[in-house]
VOFILUM-771346 format. One record per residue (C-alpha): residue number from 0; z, x negated, y. Coordinates in nm, 3 decimals. Example, Ala and Ser with C-alpha at 12.3 -4.5 7.8 and 13.67 -1.06 7.14 Angstrom:
BEGIN
<node><num>0</num><Z>0.780</Z><X>-1.230</X><Y>-0.450</Y></node>
<node><num>1</num><Z>0.714</Z><X>-1.367</X><Y>-0.106</Y></node>
This chain:
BEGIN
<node><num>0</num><Z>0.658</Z><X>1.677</X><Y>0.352</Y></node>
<node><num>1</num><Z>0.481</Z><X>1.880</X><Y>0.109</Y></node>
<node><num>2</num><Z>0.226</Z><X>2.172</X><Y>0.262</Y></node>
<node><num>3</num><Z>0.050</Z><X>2.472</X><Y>0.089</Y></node>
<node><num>4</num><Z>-0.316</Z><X>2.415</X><Y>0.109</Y></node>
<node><num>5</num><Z>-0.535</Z><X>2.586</X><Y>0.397</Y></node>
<node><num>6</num><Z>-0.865</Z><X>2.662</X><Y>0.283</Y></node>
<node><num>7</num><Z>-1.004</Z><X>2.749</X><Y>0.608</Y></node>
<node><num>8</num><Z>-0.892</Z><X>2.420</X><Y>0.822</Y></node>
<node><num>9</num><Z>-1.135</Z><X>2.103</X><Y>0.861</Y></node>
<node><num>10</num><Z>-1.055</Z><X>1.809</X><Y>0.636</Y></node>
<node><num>11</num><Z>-0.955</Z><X>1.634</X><Y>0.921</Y></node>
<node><num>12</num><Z>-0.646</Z><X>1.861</X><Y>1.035</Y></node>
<node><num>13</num><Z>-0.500</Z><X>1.666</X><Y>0.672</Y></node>
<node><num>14</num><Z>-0.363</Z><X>1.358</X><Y>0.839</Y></node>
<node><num>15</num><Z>-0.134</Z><X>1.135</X><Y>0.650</Y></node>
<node><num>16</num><Z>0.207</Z><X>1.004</X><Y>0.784</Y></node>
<node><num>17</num><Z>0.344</Z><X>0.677</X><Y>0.729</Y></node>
<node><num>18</num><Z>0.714</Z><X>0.770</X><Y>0.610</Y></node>
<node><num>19</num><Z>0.660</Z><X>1.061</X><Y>0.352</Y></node>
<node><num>20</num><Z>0.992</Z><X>1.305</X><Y>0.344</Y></node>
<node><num>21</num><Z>1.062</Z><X>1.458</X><Y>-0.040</Y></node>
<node><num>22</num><Z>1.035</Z><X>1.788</X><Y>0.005</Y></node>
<node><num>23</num><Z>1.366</Z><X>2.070</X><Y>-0.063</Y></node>
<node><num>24</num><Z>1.312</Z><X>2.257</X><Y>-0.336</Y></node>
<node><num>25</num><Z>1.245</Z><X>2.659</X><Y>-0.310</Y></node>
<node><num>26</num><Z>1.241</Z><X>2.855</X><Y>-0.611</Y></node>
<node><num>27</num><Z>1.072</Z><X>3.134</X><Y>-0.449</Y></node>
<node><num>28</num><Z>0.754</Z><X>2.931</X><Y>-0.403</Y></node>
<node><num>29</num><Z>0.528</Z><X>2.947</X><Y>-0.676</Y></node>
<node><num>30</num><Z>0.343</Z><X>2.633</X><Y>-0.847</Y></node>
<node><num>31</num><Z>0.018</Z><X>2.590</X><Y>-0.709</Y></node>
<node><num>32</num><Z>-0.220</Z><X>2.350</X><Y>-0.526</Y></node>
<node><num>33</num><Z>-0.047</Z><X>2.146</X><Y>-0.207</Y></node>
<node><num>34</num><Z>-0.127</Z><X>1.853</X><Y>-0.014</Y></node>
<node><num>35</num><Z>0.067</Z><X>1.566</X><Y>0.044</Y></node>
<node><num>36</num><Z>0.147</Z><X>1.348</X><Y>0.353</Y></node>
<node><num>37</num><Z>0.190</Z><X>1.041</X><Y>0.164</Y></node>
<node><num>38</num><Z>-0.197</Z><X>0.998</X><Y>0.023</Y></node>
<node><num>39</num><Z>-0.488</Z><X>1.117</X><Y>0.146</Y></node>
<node><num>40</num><Z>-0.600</Z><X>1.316</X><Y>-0.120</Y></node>
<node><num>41</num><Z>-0.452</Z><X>1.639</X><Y>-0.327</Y></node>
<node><num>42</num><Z>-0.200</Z><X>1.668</X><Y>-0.626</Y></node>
<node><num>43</num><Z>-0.123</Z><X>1.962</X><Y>-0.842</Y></node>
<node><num>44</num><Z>0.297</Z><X>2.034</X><Y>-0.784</Y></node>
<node><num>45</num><Z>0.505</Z><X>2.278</X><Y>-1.014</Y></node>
<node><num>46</num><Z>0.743</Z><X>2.357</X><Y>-0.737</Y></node>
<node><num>47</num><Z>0.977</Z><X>2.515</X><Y>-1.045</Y></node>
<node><num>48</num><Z>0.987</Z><X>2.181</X><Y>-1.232</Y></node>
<node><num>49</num><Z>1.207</Z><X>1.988</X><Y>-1.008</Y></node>
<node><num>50</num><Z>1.249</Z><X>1.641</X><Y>-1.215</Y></node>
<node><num>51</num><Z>0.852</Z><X>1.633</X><Y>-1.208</Y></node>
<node><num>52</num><Z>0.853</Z><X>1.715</X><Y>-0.854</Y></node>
<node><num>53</num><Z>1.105</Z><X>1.452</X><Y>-0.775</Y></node>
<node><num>54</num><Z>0.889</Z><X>1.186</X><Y>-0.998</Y></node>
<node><num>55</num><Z>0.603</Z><X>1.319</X><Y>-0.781</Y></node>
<node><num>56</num><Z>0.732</Z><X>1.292</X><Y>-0.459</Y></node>
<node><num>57</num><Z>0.877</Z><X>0.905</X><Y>-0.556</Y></node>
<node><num>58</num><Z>0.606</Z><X>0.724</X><Y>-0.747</Y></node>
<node><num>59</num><Z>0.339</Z><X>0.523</X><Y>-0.563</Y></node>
<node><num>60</num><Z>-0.007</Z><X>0.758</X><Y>-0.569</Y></node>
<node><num>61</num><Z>-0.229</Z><X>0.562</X><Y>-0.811</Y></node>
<node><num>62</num><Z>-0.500</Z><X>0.362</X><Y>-0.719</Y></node>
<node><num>63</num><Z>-0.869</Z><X>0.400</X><Y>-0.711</Y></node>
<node><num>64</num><Z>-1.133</Z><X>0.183</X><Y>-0.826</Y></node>
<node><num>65</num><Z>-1.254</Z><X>0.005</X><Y>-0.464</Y></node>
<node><num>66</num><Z>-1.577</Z><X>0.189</X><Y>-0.349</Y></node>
<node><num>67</num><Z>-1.909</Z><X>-0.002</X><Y>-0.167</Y></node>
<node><num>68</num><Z>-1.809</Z><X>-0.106</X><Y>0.209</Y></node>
<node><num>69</num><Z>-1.441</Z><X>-0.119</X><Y>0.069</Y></node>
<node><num>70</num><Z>-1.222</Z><X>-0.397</X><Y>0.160</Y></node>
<node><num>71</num><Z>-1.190</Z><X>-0.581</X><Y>-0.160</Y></node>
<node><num>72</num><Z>-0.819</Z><X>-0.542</X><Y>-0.264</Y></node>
<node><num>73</num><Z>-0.672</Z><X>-0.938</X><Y>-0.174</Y></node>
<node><num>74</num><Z>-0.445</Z><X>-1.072</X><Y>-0.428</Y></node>
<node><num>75</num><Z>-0.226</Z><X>-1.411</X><Y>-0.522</Y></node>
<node><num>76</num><Z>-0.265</Z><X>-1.490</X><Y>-0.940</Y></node>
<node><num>77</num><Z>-0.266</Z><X>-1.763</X><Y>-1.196</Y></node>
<node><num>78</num><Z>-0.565</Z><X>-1.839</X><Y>-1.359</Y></node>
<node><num>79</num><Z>-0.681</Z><X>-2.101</X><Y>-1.622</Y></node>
<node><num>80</num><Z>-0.764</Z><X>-2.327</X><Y>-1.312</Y></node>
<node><num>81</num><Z>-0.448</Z><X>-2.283</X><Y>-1.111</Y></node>
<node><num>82</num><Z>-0.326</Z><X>-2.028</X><Y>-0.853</Y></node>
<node><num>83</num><Z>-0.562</Z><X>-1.831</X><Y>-0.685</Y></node>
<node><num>84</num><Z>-0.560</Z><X>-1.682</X><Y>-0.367</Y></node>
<node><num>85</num><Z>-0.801</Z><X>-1.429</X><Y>-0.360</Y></node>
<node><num>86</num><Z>-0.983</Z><X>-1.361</X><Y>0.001</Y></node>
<node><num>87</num><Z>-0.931</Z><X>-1.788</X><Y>0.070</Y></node>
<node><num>88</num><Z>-1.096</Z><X>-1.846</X><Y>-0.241</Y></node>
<node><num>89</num><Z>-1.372</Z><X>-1.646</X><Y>-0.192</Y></node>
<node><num>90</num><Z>-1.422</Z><X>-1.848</X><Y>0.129</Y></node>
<node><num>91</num><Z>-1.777</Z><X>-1.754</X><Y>0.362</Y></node>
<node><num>92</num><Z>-1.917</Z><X>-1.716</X><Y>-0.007</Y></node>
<node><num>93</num><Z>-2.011</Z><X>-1.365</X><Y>-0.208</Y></node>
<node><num>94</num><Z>-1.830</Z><X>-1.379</X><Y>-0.532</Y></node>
<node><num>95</num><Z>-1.861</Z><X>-1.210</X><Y>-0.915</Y></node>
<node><num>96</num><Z>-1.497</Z><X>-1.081</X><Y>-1.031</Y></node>
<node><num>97</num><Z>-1.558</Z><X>-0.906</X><Y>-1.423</Y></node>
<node><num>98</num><Z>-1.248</Z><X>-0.817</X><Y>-1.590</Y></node>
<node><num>99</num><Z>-1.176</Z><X>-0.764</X><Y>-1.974</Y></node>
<node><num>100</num><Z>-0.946</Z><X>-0.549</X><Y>-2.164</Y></node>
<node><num>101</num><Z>-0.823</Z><X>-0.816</X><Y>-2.389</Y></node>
<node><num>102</num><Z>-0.840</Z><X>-1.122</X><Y>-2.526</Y></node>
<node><num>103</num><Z>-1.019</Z><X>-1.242</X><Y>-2.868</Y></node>
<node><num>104</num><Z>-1.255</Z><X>-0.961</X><Y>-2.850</Y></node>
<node><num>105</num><Z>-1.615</Z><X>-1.031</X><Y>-2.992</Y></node>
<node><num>106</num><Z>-1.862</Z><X>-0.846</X><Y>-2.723</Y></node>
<node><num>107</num><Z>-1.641</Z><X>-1.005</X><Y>-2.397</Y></node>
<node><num>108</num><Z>-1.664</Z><X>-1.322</X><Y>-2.597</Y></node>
<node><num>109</num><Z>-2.063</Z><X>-1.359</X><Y>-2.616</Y></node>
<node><num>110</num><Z>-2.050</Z><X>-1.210</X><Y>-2.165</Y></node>
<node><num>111</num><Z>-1.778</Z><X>-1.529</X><Y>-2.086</Y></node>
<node><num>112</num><Z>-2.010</Z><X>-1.744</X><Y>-2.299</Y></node>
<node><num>113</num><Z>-2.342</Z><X>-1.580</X><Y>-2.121</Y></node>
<node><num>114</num><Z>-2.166</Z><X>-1.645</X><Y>-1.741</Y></node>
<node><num>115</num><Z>-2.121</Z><X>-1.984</X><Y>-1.840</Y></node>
<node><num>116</num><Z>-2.467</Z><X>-2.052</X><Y>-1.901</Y></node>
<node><num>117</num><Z>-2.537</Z><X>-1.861</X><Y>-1.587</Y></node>
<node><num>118</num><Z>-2.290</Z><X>-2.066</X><Y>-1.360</Y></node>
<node><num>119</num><Z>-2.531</Z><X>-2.318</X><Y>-1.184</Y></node>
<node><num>120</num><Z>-2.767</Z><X>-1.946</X><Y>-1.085</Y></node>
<node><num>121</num><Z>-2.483</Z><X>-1.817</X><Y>-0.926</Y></node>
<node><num>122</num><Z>-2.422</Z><X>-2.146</X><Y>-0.724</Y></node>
<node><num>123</num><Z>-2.744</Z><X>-2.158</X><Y>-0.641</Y></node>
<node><num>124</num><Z>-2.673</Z><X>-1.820</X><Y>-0.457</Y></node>
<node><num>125</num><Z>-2.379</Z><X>-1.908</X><Y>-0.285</Y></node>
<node><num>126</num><Z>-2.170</Z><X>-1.733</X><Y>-0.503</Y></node>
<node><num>127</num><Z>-1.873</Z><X>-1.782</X><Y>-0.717</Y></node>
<node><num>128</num><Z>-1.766</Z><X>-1.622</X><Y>-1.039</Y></node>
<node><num>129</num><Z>-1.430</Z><X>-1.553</X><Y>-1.209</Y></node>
<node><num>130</num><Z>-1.315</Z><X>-1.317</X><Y>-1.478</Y></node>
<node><num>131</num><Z>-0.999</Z><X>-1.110</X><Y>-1.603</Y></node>
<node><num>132</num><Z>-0.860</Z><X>-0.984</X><Y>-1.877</Y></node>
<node><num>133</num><Z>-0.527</Z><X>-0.804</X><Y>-1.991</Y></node>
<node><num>134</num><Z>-0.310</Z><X>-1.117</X><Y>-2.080</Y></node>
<node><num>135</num><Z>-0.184</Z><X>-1.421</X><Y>-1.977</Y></node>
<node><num>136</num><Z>-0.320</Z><X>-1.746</X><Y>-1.909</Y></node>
<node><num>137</num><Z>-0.205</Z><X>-1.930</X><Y>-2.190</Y></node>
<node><num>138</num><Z>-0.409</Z><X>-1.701</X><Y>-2.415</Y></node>
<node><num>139</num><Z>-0.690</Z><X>-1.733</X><Y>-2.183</Y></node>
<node><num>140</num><Z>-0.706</Z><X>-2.102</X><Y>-2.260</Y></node>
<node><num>141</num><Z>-0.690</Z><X>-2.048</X><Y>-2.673</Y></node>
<node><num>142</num><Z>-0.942</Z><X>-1.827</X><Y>-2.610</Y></node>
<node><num>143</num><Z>-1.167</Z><X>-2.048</X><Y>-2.414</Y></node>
<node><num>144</num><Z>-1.174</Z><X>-2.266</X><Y>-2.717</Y></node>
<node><num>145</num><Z>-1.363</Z><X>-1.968</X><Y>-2.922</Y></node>
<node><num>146</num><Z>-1.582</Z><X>-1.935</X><Y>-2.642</Y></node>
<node><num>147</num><Z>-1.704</Z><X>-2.261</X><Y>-2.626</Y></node>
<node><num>148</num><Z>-1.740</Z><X>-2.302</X><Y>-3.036</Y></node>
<node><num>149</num><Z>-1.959</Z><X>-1.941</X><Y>-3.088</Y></node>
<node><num>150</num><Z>-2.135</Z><X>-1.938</X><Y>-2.768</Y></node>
<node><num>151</num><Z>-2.218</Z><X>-2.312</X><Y>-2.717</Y></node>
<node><num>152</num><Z>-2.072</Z><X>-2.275</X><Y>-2.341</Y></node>
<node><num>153</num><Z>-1.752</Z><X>-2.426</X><Y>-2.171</Y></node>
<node><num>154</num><Z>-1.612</Z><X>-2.209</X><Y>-1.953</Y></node>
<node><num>155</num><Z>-1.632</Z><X>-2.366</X><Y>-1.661</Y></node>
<node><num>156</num><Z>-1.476</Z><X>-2.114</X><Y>-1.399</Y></node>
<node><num>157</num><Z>-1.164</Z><X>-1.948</X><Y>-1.349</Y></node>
<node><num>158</num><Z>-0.998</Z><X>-1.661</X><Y>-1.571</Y></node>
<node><num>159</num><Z>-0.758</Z><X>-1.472</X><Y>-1.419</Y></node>
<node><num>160</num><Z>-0.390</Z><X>-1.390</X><Y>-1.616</Y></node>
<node><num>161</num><Z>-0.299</Z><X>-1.006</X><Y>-1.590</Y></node>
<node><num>162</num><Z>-0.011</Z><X>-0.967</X><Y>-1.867</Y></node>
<node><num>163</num><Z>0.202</Z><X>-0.717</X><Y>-1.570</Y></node>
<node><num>164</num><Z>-0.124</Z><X>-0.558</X><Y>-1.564</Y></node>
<node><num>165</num><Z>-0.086</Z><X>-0.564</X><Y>-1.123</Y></node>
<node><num>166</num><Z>-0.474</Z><X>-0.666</X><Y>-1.054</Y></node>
<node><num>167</num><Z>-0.592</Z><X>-0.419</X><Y>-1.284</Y></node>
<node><num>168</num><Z>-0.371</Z><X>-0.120</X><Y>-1.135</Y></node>
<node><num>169</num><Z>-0.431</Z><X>-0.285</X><Y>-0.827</Y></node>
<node><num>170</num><Z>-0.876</Z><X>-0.239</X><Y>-0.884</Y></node>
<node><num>171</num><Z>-0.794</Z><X>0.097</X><Y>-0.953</Y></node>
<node><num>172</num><Z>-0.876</Z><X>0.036</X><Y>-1.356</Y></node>
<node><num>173</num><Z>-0.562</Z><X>0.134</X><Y>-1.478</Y></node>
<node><num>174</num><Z>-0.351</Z><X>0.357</X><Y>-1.311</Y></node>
<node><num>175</num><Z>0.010</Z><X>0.366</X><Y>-1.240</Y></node>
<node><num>176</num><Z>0.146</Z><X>0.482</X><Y>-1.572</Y></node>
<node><num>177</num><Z>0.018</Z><X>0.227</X><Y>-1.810</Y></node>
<node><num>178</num><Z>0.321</Z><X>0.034</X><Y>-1.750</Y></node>
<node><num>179</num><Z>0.383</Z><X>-0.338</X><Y>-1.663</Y></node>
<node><num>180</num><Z>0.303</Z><X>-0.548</X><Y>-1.997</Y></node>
<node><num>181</num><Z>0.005</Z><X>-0.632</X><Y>-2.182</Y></node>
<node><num>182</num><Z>0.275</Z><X>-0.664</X><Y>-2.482</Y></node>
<node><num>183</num><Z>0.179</Z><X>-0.398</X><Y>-2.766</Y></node>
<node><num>184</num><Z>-0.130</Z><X>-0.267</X><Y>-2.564</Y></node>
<node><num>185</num><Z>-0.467</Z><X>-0.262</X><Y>-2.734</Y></node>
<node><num>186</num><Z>-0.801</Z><X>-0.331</X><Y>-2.661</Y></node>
<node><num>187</num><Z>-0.857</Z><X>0.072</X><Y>-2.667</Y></node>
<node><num>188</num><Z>-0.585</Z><X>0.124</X><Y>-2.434</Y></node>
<node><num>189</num><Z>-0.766</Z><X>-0.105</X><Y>-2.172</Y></node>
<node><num>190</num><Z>-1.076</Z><X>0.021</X><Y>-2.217</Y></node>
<node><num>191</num><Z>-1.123</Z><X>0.084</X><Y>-1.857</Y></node>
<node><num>192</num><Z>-1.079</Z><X>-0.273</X><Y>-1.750</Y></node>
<node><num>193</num><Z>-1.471</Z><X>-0.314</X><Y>-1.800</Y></node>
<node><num>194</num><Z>-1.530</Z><X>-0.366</X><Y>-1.452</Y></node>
<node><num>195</num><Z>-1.803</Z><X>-0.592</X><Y>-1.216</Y></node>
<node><num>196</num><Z>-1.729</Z><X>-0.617</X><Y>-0.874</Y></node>
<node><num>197</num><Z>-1.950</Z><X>-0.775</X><Y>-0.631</Y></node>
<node><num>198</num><Z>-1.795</Z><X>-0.864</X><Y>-0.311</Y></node>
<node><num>199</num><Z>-1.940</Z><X>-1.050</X><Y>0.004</Y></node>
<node><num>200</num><Z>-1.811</Z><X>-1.283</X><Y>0.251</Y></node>
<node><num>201</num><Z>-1.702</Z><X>-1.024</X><Y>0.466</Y></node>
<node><num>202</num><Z>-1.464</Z><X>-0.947</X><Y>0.181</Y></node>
<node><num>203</num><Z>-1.617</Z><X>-0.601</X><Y>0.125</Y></node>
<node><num>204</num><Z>-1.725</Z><X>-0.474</X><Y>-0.203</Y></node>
<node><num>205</num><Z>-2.120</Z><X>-0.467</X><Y>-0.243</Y></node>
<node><num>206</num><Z>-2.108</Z><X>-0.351</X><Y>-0.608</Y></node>
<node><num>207</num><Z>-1.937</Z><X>-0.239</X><Y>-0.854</Y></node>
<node><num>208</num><Z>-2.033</Z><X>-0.147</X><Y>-1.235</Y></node>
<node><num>209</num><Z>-1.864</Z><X>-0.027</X><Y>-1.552</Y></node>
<node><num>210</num><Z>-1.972</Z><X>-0.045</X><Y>-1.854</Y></node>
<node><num>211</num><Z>-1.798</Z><X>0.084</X><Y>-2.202</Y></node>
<node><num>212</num><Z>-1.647</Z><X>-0.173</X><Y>-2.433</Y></node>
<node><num>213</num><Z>-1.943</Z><X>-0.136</X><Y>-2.673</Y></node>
<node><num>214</num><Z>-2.232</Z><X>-0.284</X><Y>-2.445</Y></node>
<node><num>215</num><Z>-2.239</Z><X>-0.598</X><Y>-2.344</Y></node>
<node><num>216</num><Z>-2.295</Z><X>-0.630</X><Y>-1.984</Y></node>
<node><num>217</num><Z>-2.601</Z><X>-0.735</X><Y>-1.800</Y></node>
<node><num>218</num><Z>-2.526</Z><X>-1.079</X><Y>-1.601</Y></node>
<node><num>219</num><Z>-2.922</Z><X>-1.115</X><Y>-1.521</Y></node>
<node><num>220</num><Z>-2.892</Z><X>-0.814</X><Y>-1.345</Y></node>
<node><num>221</num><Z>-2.608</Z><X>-0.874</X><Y>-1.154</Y></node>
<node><num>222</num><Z>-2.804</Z><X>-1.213</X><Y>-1.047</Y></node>
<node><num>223</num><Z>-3.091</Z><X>-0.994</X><Y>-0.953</Y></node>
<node><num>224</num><Z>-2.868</Z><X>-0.705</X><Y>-0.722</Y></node>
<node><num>225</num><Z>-2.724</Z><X>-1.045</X><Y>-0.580</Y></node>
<node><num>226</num><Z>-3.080</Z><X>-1.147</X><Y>-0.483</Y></node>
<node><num>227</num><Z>-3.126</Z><X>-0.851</X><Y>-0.340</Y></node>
<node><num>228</num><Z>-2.860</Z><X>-0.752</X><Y>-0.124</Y></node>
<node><num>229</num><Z>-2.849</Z><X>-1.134</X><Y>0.038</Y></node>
<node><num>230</num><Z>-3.211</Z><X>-1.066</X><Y>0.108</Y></node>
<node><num>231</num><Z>-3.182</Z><X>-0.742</X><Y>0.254</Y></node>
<node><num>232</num><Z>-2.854</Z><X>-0.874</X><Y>0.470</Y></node>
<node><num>233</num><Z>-3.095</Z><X>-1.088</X><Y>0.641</Y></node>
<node><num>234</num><Z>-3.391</Z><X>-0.874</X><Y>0.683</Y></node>
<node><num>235</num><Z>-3.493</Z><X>-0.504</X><Y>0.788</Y></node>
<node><num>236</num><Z>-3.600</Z><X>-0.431</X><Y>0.420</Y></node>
<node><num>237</num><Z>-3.514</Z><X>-0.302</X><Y>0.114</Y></node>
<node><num>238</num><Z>-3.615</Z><X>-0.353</X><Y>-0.287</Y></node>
<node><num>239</num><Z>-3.752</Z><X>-0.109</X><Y>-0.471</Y></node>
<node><num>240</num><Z>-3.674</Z><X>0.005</X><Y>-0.840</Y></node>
<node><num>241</num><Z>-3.692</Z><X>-0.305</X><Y>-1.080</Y></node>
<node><num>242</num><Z>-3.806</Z><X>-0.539</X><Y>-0.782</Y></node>
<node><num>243</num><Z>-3.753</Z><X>-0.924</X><Y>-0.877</Y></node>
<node><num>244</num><Z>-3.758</Z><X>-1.265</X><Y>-0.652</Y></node>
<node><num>245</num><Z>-4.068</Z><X>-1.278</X><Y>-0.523</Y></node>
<node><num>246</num><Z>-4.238</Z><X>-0.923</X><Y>-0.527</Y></node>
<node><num>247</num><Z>-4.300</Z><X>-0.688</X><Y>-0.232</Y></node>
<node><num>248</num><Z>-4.012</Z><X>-0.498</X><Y>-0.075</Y></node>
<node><num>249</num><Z>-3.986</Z><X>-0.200</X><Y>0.136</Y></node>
<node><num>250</num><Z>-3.944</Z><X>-0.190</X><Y>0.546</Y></node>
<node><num>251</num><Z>-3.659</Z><X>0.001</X><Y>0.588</Y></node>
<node><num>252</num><Z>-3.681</Z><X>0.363</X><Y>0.822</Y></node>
<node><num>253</num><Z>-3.499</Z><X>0.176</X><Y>1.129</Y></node>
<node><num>254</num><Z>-3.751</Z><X>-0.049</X><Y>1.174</Y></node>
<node><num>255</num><Z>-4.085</Z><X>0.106</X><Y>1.414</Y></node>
<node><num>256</num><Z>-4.471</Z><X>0.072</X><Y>1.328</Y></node>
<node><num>257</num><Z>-4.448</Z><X>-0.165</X><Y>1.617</Y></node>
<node><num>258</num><Z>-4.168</Z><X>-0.363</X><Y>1.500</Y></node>
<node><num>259</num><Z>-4.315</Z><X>-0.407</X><Y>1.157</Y></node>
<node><num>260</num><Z>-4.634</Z><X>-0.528</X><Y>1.311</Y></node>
<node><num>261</num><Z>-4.452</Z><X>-0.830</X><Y>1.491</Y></node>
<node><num>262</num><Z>-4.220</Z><X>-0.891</X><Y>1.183</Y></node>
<node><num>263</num><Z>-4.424</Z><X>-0.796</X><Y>0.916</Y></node>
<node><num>264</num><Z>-4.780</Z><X>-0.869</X><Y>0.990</Y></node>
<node><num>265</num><Z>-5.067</Z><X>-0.654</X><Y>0.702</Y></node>
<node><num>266</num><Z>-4.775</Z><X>-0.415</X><Y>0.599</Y></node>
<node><num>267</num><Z>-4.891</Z><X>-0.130</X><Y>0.402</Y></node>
<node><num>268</num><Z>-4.805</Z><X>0.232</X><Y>0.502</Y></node>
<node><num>269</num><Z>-4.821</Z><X>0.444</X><Y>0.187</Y></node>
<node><num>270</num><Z>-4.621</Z><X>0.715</X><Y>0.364</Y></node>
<node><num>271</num><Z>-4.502</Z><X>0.777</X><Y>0.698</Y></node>
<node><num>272</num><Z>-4.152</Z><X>0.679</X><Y>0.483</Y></node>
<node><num>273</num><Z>-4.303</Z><X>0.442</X><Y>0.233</Y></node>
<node><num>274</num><Z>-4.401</Z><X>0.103</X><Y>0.388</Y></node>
<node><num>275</num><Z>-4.443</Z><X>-0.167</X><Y>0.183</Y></node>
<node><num>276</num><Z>-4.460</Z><X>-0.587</X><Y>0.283</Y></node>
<node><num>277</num><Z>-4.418</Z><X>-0.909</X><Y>0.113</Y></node>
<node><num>278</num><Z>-4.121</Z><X>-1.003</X><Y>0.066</Y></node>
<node><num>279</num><Z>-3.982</Z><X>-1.243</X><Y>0.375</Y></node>
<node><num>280</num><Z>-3.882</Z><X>-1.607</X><Y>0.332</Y></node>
């Protein structure tokens, strides 16, 4: 069912329903901006063009890149390694998914090379790694050889095939429209599948970051946003701008003066908001 928008009602009077209806059509109602049942958010509808109306009301709303605290979006896929269940391969682990919008191109070529190197970090942290890219796994593999020979780096975890392009629709970085074959698609066309998502073992994204196809990505400072957040999981602080292993760390608000004297013995109150400690082990 399709409703005119009321400006004056709370956002919360816009419930969805499970079993959308399409809507009949009225040519006495003008085009304008509705609501609709089936998605939780608000489309544009031309009430007097009926066949877009009809491919409105009948194609799945398109998805959104995952947000922080989101459930990270569970999927089943080949990879260079073998099949991959998502969520059970992630295990009680955090996990580094960074996707690609083709193969055989030169600046993703030097970041697979560069998370190679950096495999045995992440490890160290608990945390596994696996990429992505806009075409199937028997190109992967060619391309793995390239890797290896510029970069000086076997890559030594799992690359995910996308050649229906599902798990990228499916991350919200391409929507519905783009079709379902990597065939005749270019590297501009995926330019949005430039994603890092950091997810923990609670399944939930903890980061996500996308960068244009003309910078390379920064994989020490995804190790470094990984040091941080399993730090502050564990303890009542925080990390303040550029903070590495090692350096002080802020108390965060919901911990008391009294608390942070038992747990954080010589803290330093800059302001009543600003309390700084070493950073716990």
């Amino acid at each position: 069912m399709v409703k005119p928008i009321d400006y004056d009602a709370h956002p919360m009077d816009f419930q969805p329903e499970l079993t959308p209806t399409v809507p009949s059509f009225d040519n006495s109602v003008a085009g304008g901006l509705y609501w609709t049942e089936n998605a939780n958010h608000i489309k544009l509808i031309d009430f007097n063009d009926k066949e877009k109306l009809m491919s409105t009301a009948n194609t799945p709303e398109l998805n959104r890149i995952p947000r922080i605290n989101d459930t990270a979006p569970d999927f089943t896929a080949e990879t260079t390694q073998g099949t991959v269940h998502f969520h059970q391969w992630i295990g009680d682990g955090w996990a580094v998914l960074f996707s690609h919008p083709k193969d055989f191109t030169p600046v993703c070529t030097t970041e697979l090379g560069y998370m190679a190197k950096l495999a045995p970090e992440f490890a160290k942290r608990n945390t596994k790694i696996i990429g992505l890219s806009v075409d199937p796994v028997s190109s992967h593999k060619k391309w793995e050889g390239d890797i290896e020979e510029t970069q000086g780096a076997k890559v030594n975890y799992p690359m995910i095939g996308d050649p229906q392009l599902k798990i990228a629709k499916l991350y919200g970085m391409l929507p519905a429209e783009a079709g379902e074959t990597c065939e005749g698609r270019t590297p501009a066309d995926n330019a949005t599948v430039r994603t890092v998502f950091v997810i923990g073992p609670d399944k939930k994204i903890k980061l996500q970051l996308s960068y244009p196809m003309t910078t390379g990505r920064n994989f020490d400072e995804i190790l470094r946003v990984i040091d941080s957040m399993q730090l502050t999981a564990k303890h009542k602080v925080a990390t303040p701008v550029n903070w590495k292993q090692g350096e002080d760390v802020i108390i965060t608000g919901a911990v008391s003066n009294e608390e942070a004297a038992e747990k954080f013995p010589g803290f330093k109150t800059i302001k009543p908001y600003l309390r700084t400690t070493a950073q716990p082990k």
